[in-house]
C-alpha positions as CSV (number, residue, x, y, z in Angstrom):
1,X,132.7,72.0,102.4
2,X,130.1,69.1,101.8
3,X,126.5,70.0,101.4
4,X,126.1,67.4,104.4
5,X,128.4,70.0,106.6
6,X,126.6,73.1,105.3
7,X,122.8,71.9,106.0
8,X,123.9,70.8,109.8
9,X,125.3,74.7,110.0
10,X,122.2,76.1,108.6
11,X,119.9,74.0,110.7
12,X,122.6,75.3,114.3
13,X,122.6,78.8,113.1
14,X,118.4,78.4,113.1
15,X,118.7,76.7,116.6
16,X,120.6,79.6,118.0
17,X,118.4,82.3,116.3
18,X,115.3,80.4,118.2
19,X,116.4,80.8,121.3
20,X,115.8,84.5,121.4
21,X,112.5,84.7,119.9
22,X,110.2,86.5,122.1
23,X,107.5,84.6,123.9
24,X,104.7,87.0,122.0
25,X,106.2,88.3,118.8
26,X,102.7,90.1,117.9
27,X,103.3,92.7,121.1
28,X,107.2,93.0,120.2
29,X,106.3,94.3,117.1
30,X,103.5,96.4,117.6
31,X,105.1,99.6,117.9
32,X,107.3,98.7,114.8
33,X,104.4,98.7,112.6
34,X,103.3,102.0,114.2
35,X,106.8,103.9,113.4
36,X,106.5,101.7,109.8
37,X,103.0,104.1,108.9
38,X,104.0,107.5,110.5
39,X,107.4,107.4,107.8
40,X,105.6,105.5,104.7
41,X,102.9,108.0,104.6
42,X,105.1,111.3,105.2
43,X,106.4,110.4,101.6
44,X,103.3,111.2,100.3
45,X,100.6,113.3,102.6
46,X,102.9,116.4,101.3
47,X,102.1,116.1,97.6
48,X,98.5,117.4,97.6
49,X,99.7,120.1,99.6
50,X,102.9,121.6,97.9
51,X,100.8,124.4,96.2
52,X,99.5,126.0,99.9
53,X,103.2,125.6,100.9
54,X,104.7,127.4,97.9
55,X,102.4,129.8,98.8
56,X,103.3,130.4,102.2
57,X,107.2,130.5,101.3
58,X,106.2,132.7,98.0
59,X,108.7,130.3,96.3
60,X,108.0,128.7,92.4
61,X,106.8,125.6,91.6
62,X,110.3,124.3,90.8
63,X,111.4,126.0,94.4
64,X,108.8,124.2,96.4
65,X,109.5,120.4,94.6
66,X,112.8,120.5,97.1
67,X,110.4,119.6,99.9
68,X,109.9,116.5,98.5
69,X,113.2,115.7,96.6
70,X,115.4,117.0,100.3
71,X,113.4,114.3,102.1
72,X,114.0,111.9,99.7
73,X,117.8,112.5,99.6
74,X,118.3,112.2,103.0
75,X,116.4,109.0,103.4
76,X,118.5,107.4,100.9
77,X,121.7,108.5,101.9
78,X,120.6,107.0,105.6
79,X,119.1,103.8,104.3
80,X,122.8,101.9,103.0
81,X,124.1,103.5,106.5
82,X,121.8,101.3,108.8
83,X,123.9,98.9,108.9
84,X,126.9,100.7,110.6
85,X,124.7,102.8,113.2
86,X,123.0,100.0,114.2
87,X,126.6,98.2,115.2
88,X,127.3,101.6,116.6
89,X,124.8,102.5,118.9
90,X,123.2,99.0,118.9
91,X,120.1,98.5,116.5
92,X,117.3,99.0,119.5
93,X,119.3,102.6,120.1
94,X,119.8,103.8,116.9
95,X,116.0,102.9,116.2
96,X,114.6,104.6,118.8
97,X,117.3,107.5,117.9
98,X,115.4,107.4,114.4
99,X,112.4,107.5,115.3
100,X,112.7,110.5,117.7
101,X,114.9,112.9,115.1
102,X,112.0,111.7,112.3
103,X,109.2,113.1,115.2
104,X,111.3,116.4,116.2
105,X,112.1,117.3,112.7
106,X,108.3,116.5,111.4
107,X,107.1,119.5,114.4
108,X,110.2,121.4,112.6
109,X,108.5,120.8,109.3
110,X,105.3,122.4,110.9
111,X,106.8,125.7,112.6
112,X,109.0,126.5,109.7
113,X,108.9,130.2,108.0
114,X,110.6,130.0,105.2
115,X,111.5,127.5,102.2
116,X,115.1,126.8,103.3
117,X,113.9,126.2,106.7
118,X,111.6,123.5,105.3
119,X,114.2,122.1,103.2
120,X,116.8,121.8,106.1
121,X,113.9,120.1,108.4
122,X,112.6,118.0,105.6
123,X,116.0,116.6,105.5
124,X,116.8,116.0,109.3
125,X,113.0,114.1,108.6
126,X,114.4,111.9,106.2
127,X,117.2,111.4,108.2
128,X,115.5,110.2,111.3
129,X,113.2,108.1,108.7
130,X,115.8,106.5,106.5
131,X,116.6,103.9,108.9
132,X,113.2,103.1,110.0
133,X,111.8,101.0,107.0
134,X,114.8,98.4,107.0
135,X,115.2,98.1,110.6
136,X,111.3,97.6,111.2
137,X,111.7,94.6,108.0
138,X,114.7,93.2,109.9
139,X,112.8,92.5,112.9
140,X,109.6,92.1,111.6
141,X,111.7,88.5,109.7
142,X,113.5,87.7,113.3
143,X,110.5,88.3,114.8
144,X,109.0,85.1,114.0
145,X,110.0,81.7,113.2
146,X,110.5,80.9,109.8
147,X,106.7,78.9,109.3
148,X,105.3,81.9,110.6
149,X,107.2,85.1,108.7
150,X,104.7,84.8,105.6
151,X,101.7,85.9,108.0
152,X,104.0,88.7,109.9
153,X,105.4,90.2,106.4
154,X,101.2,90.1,105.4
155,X,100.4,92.2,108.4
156,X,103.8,94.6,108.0
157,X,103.2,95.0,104.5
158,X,99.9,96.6,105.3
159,X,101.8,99.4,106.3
160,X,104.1,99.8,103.1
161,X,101.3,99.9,100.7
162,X,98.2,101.5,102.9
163,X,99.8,104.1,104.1
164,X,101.0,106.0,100.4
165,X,97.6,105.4,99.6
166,X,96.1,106.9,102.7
167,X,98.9,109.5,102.9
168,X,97.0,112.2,99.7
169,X,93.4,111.7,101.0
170,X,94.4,112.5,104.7
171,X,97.0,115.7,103.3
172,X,94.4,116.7,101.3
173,X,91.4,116.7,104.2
174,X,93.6,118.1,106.8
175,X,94.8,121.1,104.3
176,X,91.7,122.0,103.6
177,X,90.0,121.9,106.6
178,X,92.5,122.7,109.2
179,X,96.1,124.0,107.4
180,X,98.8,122.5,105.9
181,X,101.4,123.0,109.3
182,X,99.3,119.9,110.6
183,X,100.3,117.2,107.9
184,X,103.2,117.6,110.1
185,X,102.2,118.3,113.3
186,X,100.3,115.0,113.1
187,X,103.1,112.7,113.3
188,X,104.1,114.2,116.7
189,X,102.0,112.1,119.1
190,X,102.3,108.8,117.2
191,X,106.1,109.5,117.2
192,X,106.4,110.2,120.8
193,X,104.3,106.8,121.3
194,X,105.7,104.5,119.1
195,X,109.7,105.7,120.8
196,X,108.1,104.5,124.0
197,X,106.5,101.5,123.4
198,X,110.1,100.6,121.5
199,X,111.7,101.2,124.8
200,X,109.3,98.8,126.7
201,X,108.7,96.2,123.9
202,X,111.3,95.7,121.4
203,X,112.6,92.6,120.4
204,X,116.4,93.2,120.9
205,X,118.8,89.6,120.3
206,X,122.4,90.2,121.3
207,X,123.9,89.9,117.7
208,X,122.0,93.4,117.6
209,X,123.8,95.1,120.7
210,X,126.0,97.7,120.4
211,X,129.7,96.2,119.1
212,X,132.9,97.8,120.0
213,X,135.5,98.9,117.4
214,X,133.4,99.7,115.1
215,X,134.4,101.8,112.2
216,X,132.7,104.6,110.1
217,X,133.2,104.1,106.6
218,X,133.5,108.1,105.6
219,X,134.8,107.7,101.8
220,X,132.0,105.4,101.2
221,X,129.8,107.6,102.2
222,X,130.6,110.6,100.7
223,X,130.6,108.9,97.7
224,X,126.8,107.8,98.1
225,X,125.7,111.4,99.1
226,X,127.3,112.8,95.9
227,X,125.9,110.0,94.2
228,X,121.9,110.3,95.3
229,X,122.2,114.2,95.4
230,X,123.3,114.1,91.8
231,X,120.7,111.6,90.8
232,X,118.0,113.1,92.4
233,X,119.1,116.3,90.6
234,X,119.4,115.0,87.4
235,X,115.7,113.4,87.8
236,X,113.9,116.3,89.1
237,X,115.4,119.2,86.9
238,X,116.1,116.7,83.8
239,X,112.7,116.7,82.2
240,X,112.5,120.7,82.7
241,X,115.8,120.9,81.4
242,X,115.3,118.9,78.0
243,X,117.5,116.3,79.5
244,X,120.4,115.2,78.0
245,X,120.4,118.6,75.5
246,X,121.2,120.4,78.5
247,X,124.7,121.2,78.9
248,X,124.3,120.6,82.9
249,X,122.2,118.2,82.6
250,X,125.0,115.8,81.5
251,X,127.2,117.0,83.9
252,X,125.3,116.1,86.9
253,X,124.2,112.7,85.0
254,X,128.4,112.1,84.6
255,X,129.0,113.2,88.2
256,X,126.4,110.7,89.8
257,X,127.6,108.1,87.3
258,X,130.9,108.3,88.8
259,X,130.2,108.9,92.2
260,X,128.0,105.6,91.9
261,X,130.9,103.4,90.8
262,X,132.9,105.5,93.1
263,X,130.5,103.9,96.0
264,X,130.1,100.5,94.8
265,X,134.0,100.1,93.9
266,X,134.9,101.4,97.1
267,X,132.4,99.2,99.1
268,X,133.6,95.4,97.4
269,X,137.9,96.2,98.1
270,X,137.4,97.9,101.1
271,X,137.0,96.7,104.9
272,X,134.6,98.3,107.5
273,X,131.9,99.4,104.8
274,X,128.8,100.6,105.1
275,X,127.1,97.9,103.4
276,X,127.5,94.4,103.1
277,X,127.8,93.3,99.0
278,X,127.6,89.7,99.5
279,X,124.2,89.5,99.7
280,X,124.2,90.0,96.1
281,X,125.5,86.2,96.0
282,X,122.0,85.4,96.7
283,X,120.0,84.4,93.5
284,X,116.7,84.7,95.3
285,X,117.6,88.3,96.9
286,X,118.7,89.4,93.7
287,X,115.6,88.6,91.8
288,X,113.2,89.5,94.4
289,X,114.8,93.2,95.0
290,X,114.8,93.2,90.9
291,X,111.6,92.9,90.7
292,X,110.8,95.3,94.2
293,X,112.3,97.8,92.4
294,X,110.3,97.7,88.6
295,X,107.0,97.6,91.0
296,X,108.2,100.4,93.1
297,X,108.5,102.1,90.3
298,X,104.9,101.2,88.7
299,X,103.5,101.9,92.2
300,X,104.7,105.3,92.8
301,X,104.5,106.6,89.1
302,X,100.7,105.5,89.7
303,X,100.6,107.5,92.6
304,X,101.3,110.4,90.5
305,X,99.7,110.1,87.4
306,X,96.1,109.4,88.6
307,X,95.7,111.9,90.9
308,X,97.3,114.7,87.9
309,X,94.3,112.5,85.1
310,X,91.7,113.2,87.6
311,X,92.7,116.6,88.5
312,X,94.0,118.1,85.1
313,X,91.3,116.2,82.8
314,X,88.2,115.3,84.8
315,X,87.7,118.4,86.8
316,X,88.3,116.5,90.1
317,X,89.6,119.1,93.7
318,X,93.0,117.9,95.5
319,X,90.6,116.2,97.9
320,X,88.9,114.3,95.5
321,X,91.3,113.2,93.3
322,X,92.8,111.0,96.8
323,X,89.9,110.1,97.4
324,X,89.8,108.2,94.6
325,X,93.0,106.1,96.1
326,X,90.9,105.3,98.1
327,X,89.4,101.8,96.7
328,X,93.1,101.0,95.7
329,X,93.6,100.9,99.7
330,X,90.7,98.8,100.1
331,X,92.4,96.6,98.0
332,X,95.2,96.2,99.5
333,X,93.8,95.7,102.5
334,X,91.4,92.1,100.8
335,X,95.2,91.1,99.7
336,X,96.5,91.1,103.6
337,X,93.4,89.4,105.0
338,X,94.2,86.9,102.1
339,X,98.1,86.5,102.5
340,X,97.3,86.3,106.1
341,X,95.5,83.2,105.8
342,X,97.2,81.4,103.3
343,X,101.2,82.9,102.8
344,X,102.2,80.1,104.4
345,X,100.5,76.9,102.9
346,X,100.6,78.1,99.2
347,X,103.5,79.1,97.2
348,X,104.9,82.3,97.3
349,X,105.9,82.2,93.3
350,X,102.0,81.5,92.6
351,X,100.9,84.1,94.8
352,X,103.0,86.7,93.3
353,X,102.4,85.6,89.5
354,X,98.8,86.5,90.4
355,X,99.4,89.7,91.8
356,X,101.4,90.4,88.8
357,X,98.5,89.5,87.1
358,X,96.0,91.5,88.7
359,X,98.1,94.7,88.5
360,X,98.8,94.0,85.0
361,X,94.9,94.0,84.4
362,X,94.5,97.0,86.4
363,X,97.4,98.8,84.1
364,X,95.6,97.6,80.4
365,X,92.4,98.7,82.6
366,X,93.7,102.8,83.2
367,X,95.0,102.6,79.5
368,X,91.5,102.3,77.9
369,X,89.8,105.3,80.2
370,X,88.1,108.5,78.2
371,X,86.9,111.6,79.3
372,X,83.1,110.1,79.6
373,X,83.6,107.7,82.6
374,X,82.1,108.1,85.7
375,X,83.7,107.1,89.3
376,X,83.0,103.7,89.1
377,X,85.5,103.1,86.0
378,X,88.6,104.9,88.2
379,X,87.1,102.3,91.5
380,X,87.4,99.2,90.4
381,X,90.7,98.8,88.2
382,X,92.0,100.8,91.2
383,X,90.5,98.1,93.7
384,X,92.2,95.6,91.4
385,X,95.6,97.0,92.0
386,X,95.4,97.1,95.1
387,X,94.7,93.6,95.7
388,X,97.5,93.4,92.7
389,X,99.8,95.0,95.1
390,X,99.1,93.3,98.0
391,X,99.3,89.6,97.1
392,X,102.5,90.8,95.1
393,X,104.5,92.9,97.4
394,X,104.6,90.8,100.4
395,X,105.6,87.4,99.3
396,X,108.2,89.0,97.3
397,X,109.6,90.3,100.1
398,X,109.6,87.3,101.6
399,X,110.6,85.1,99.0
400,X,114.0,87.6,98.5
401,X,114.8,87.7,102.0
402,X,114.3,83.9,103.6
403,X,117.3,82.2,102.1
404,X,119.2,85.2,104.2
405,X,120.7,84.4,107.9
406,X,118.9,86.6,110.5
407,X,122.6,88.1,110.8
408,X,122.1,89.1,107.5
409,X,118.5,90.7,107.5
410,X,119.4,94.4,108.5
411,X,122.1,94.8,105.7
412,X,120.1,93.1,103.1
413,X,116.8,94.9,104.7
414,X,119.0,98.4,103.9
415,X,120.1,97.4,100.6
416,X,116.8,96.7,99.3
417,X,114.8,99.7,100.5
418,X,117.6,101.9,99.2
419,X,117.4,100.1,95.7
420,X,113.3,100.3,95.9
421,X,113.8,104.3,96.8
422,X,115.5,104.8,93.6
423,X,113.3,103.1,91.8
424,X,110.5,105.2,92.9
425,X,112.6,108.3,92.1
426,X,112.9,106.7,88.6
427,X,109.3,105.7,88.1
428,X,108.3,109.2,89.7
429,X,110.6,111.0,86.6
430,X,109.8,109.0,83.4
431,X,106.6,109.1,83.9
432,X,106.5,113.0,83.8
433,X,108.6,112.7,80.9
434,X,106.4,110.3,79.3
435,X,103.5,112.2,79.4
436,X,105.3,115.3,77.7
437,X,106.8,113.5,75.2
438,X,103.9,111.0,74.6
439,X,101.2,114.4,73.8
440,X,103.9,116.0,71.8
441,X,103.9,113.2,69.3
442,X,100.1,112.2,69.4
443,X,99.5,116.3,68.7
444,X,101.8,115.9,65.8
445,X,100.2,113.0,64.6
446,X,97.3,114.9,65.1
447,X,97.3,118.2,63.9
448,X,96.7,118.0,60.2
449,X,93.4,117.3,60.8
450,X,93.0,120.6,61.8
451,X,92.5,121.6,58.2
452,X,90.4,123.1,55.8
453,X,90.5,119.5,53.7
454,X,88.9,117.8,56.8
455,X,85.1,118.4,56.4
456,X,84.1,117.2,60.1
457,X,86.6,119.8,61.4
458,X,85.2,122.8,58.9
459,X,81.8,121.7,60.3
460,X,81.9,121.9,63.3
461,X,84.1,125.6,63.0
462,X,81.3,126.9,61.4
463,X,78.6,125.5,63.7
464,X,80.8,127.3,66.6
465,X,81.3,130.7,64.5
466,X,77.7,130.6,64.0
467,X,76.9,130.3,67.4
468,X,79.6,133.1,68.7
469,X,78.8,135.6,66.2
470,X,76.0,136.4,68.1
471,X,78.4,137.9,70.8
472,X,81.2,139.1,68.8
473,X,82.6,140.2,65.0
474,X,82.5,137.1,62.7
475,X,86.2,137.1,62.3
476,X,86.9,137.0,65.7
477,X,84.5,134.3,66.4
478,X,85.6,132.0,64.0
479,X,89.2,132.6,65.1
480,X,87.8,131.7,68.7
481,X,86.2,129.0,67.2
482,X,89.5,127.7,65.4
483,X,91.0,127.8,69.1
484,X,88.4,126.3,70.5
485,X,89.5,123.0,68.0
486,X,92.6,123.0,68.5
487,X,92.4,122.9,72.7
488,X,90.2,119.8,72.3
489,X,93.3,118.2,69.9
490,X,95.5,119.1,73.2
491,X,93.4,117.7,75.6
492,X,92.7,114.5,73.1
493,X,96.6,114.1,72.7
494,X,97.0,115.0,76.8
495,X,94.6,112.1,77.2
496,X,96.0,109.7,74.8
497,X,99.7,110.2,76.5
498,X,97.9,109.5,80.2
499,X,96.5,106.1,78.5
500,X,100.1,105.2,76.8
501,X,101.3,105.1,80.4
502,X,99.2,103.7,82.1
503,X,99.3,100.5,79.4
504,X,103.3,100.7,79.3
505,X,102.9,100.1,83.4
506,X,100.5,97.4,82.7
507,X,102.8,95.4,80.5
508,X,105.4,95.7,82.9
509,X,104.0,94.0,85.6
510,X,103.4,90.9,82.5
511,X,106.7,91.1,82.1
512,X,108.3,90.4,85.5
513,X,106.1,87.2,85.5
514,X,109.0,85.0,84.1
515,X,111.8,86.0,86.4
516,X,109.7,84.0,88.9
517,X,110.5,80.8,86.9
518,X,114.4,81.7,88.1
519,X,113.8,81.4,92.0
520,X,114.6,78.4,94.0
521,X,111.4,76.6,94.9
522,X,110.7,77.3,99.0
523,X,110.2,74.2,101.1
524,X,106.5,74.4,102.2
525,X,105.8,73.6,105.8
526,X,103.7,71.1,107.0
C-alpha cells in the first residue's frame, strides 16, 4: 500500500471519528475526571493508616501489607481485561459497572471486622477500580479533537498525579481525627455521584457499544492472574525473605516467570484475546510507556521513601510527614496551569526533557539532605518535582498515545496503565531493598571507626562516661556510652542509604532524556 493510499485512510478514519465528538467535550468528561481521583487516591490514603488497621484486626505488620498488595493485584489483573468487558457489556456499561463495584466495595472496606474480610473487599475495590484509569484516558483522547487533546490530557493528568499526593495528608487527617473506617467511607458519595453523572453525560461513540459474539479469553487470563499474584508475592515477601537465598523465593520468581510468557505467548497466536499486542508496533507507544513505567517507578518509590526519612529520622507524626507532600502537589498543580496553556503550541519532546530535568534536580536535591535541615529544604526540591512531574507526565502520555486510532485507545489505554502498575510495584520493592542493603554496607564501611585507635571516637566516649557516671557505675556508663556511638553510626549509615536513593532516582530521570531523541517529531498545529 502507497503512503499516498495510507494518509487519505488516516485523514477518513479522522473524519469519521469527528462526527461523534460531543458538542461540549468539557461537561462529557466531567464526571470522568471525578471517578479518575476517588481510584488514584485509594492507592495511597491507606498507607498512613495500615498501623490503626493492624491494630483493629490484631494482625502483624507483614499480615496487614495484604491490604495494600490484594488491591493492587486485583487492579492489575482487571486493567489488560478492559478491553474484552468493554466489548461485552459496551464501554459506557462496563464503566459505570466499575465504578459502582469500586463505591460498594470501598463501604465494604469500611464495615469490615476482620483482616480477611478487608482483604476480600480490598480486592472486589480493585476490581471495580482496575478499569477505571484506562477507560477514563480513552475518552479523555476521543474526547477532543486532536489540536485540542494536549490541554484535556493537562487537566486529566491533574488527577493522576494530585491525587497520590493528596491521598497520605487526607488518610492521615481523617485517621486521626475521625477513624480510619472513613478513608473508606469517603469515597461513597463521590462514587454514587460520579455513576450518575456517567449515566447522564458520557460520551459514548458506537465503536464503543456493546458487540455481539464476543469471546472471553479464559486461558489468557488465568495465566495473567498467576502471573501478578506471583509477582506481587515475590516483591512484597522477597526483601523479608533475603530474596533470591530463599528457597521459595525462587519458586514464586520461576512461577511468575512462566506464567508471564505463559500470558504473552498465549495472547500473540491466539484469537479473541484479552489484549491487543499490536500496539506494540508503535515506536512512539513503545517509548512513551517505556519511559511511563521508569517514572512510575521514581514517583511511587518517592512516595514511600520521604514520608519513612521524615518519620523514621526527623521525628516527623503520620500527619506531618504528608503534609510535607504537600508542596510536591502544588507543584504539580503550576505544571497543569502551564501545559494547559502551551501543550499545544510547543513541543511535547521539549516539554518532557524539562520535566525530566526538573525531577532530576529534585532527585540530586533529596540526595544531599542531613539531619540539620529545617522544612524549607524538604518544600522546595519537593515543589520542584512536582512541577517535574507535571510537565513530564502528561505530554508523555500524549506523545505515546496520538499516533494510535481512537479504535485503538482503550486497548493501548489498558496496556499502559497495567505496564505503569508494575512498575510502581517494582519501584515500591527496590527501594525497600535499597535502603537495607545500602546501610548495611555504609555501617560496614563504617564501623572500624568505632575503635580505640580513633581519638575523636575515644573522646567523645569519655566525655559521655563522664557525664553518666553521675547516674550510674562507671562501667556501665561507659558501656552505655559505647552504645550510644554506635546508634549514631546506624542512624549516619540509615541516612546515607536514604540519600543513595534518592540520587540513584535523580539520575534516572537524566537518563530517560535521550530516548526522546527516538520519537517521531509531532506535527504542530497552526
Amino acid at each position: 500500500m502507497s503512503e499516498e493510499v495510507i494518509k487519505e485512510n488516516a485523514i477518513q478514519m479522522e473524519d469519521e471519528d469527528a462526527k461523534y465528538l460531543p458538542k461540549n467535550p468539557w461537561i462529557s468528561v466531567m464526571p470522568t475526571l471525578l471517578a479518575v481521583f476517588i481510584y488514584v487516591i485509594d492507592g495511597t490514603i491507606a498507607n498512613v493508616a495500615l498501623p490503626h488497621m493492624a491494630g483493629s484486626f490484631s494482625a502483624t505488620r507483614d499480615e496487614s501489607m495484604w491490604i495494600l498488595t490484594s488491591y493492587l493485584i486485583a487492579s492489575g489483573i482487571v486493567i489488560p481485561s478492559v478491553g474484552f468487558f468493554s466489548k461485552f457489556f459496551g464501554r459506557k456499561n462496563f464503566y459505570i459497572i466499575s465504578i459502582l463495584l469500586f463505591t460498594i466495595a470501598s463501604m465494604l472496606c469500611g464495615m469490615a471486622q476482620n483482616l480477611g474480610q478487608m482483604v476480600v473487599f480490598r480486592i472486589l475495590q480493585g476490581a471495580g477500580g482496575g478499569g477505571i484509569v484506562p477507560i477514563s484516558q480513552a475518552i479523555m483522547m476521543e474526547s477532543f479533537p486532536k489540536e485540542k487533546r494536549g490541554t484535556a490530557m493537562a487537566v486529566f493528568g491533574m488527577g493522576i498525579i494530585l491525587a497520590p499526593i493528596i491521598g497520605p495528608v487526607l488518610g492521615g487527617w481523617i485517621t486521626d481525627n475521625w477513624s480510619w473506617p472513613w478513608i473508606f467511607y469517603i469515597n461513597v458519595p463521590f462514587g454514587c455521584i460520579a455513576a450518575a453523572l456517567c449515566q447522564k453525560l458520557l460520551y459514548n461513540p458506537p465503536y464503543s457499544h456493546r458487540q455481539k459474539g464476543v469471546k472471553m479469553d479464559g486461558l489468557g487470563f488465568l495465566f495473567l492472574a498467576i502471573w501478578l499474584l506471583t509477582l506481587q508475592v515475590f516483591f512484597d515477601k522477597g526483601n523479608n525473605a533475603d530474596w533470591f537465598n530463599a528457597p521459595w523465593i525462587c519458586w514464586v520468581f520461576g512461577v511468575s516467570c512462566v506464567a508471564a510468557i505463559c500470558f504473552f505467548v498465549s495472547q500473540i497466536v491466539r484469537k479473541d484475546t484479552l489484549i491487543d499486542l499490536s500496539v506494540f508496533k508503535d515506536k512512539n507507544f513503545v517509548i512513551g510507556t517505556f519511559i511511563q513505567v521508569v517514572m512510575q517507578a521514581v514517583l511511587y518509590a518517592s512516595l514511600a521513601i520521604l514520608p519513612q526519612f521524615l518519620q523514621s529520622m526527623m521525628g516527623y507524626t503520620a500527619f506531618l510527614s504528608g503534609y510535607s507532600m504537600m508542596p510536591r502537589g502544588l507543584g504539580s498543580l503550576t505544571a497543569m496551569v502551564i501545559c494547559a496553556f502551551i501543550a499545544d503550541k510547543v513541543d511535547k519532546r521539549l516539554m518532557v526533557c524539562v520535566g525530566l530535568c526538573l525531577l532530576g534536580t529534585a532527585g540530586l536535591s533529596f540526595g544531599f539532605l542531613n539531619l540539620q535541615i529545617s522544612s524549607i529544604n524538604i518544600m522546595i526540591p519537593n515543589y520542584i518535582m512536582g512541577m517535574g512531574m507535571g510537565l513530564s507526565m502528561i505530554p508523555i502520555i500524549n506523545l505515546s498515545l496520538e499516533t494510535l486510532t481512537n479504535q485503538q485507545m482503550t486497548n493501548a489505554s489498558g496496556i499502559q496503565n497495567l505496564l505503569k502498575n508494575i512498575g510502581g510495584a517494582i519501584g515500591t520493592s527496590l527501594v525497600a531493598t535499597m535502603l537495607t542493603r545500602f546501610a548495611q554496607m555504609h555501617q560496614y564501611m563504617m564501623v572500624g571507626n568505632l575503635s580505640e585507635l580513633n581519638q575523636a571516637f575515644v573522646d567523645r566516649v569519655s566525655s559521655i562516661t563522664a557525664m553518666l557516671s553521675q547516674y550510674t557505675h562507671v562501667s556501665v556508663a561507659n558501656h552505655m556510652a559505647q552504645y550510644l556511638q554506635y546508634g549514631t553510626l546506624v542512624k549516619q549509615s540509615t541516612l546515607w542509604a536514604f540519600m543513595d536513593a534518592f540520587r540513584i532516582f535523580g539520575l534516572l530521570c537524566f537518563m530517560l532524556i535521550p530516548l526522546l531523541f527516538l520519537f517521531r517529531k509531532p506535527k504542530l498545529d497552526k
